[in-house]
N, C-alpha and C positions, 0 to 999 in steps of 0.2 A: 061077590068080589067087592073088597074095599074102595069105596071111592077116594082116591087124594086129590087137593087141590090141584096142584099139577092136570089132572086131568079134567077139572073143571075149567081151568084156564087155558091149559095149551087148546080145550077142543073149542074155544071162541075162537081162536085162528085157524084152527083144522077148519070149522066149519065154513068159515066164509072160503079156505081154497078150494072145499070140494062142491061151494055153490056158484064157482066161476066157470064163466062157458068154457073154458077151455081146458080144465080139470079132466082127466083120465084115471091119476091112480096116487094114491099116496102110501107109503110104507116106515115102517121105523127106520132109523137109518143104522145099521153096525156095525160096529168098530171092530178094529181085530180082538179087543180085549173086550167083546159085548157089544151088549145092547145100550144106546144110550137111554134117559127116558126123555131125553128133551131136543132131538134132533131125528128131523125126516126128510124122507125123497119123494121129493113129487114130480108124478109124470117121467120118473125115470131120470131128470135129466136138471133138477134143483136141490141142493141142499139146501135146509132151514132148521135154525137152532133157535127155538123157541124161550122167550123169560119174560117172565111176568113180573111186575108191580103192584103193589096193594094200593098205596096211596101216596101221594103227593107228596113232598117232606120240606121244611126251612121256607125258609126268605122267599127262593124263588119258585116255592111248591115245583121241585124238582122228582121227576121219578128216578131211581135209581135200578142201576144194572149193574150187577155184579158178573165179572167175567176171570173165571179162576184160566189157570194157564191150561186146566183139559178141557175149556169152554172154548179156548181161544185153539188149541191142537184140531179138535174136534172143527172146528170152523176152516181153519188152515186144508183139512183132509177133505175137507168138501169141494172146496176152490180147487184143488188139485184134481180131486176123482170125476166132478161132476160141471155142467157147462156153466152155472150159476150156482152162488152159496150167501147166503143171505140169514142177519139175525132177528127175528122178528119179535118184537117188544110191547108186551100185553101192555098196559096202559089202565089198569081197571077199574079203577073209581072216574076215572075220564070215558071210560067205554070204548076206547080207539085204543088200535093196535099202528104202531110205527115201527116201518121197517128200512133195517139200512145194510149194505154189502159187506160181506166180509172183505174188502178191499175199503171198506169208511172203517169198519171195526180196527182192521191194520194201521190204517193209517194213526186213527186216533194213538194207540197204544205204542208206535214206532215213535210220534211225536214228543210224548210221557215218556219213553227211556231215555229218549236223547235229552228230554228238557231235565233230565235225572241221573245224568253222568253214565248213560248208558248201563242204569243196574237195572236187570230184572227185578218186578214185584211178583208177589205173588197171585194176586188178583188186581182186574183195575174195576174200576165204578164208571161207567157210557150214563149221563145223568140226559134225562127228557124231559121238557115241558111243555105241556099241553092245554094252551092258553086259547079259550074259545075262540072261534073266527080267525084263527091263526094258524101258519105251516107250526108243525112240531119244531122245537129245537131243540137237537142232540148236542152234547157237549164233551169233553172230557177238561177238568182241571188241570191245573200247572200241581205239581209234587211239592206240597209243604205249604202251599200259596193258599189256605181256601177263597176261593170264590175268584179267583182270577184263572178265565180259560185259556187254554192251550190254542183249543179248535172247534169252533163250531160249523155245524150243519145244517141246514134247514130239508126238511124234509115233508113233501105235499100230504096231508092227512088222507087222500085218496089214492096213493101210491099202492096199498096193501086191499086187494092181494095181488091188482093186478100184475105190480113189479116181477112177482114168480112166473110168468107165462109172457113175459116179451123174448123174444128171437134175438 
């Protein structure tokens, strides 16, 4: 079987879920219309939508996330089916993986329609930096504006994996 990226990446975050004590069971997760390749359930009772970054990009050596609207449905389905839903964001040339709620993902991209006359895009960009000896900083832009945010995030570098197995 062919190996893709994809599965060299998603499995740095598979693997640190199924080396946590409280790991039970991980599966792909399925849509009505399929399989995804980049979203799973773990322990029955977590959705997580897996993306990765190659490297660091501009000024503020930013990672970038791309979230099309079946990245953002797919997330949505999870919050709704499942007790937690969470997107988890490879980080690769930093070696850390940062993860944030599908309730930080909504928020960000509810804030970007309304700062945008309330249009849908068709995908938004969740930008991460990953700055030694520092929490992650997730962000999303203001629409048209570069480099002025909307909203940031700070998220603890050791949040992942435990975040997926708290009660």
């Amino acid at each position: 079987m062919k190996i893709d990226k994809d599965h060299m990446y998603h499995g740095a975050a598979l693997i640190q879920i199924i080396e946590h004590k409280s790991y039970r069971s991980v599966k792909t997760y399925g849509s009505r219309r399929g399989k995804s390749n980049c979203t799973f359930l773990v322990n029955g009772e977590t959705g997580i939508l897996i993306k990765y970054a190659s490297s660091p990009r501009g000024r503020a050596d930013e990672y970038s996330f791309t979230f099309t609207q079946a990245h953002l449905r797919q997330l949505k389905a999870m919050g709704r089916d499942f007790r937690h839903a969470f997107a988890v964001l490879v980080c690769i040339d930093a070696a850390e993986i940062c993860v944030l709620s599908h309730e930080q993902i909504n928020d960000f991209v509810v804030l970007r329609k309304e700062d945008n006359r309330n249009q849908v895009e068709p995908q938004y960009q969740i930008k991460v930096t990953a700055q030694r000896n520092r929490k992650f900083r997730a962000y999303i832009d203001a629409p048209n504006q570069k480099g002025l945010l909307l909203k940031e995030t700070k998220v603890s570098r050791n949040d992942f994996p435990k975040v997926l197995f708290r009660r």
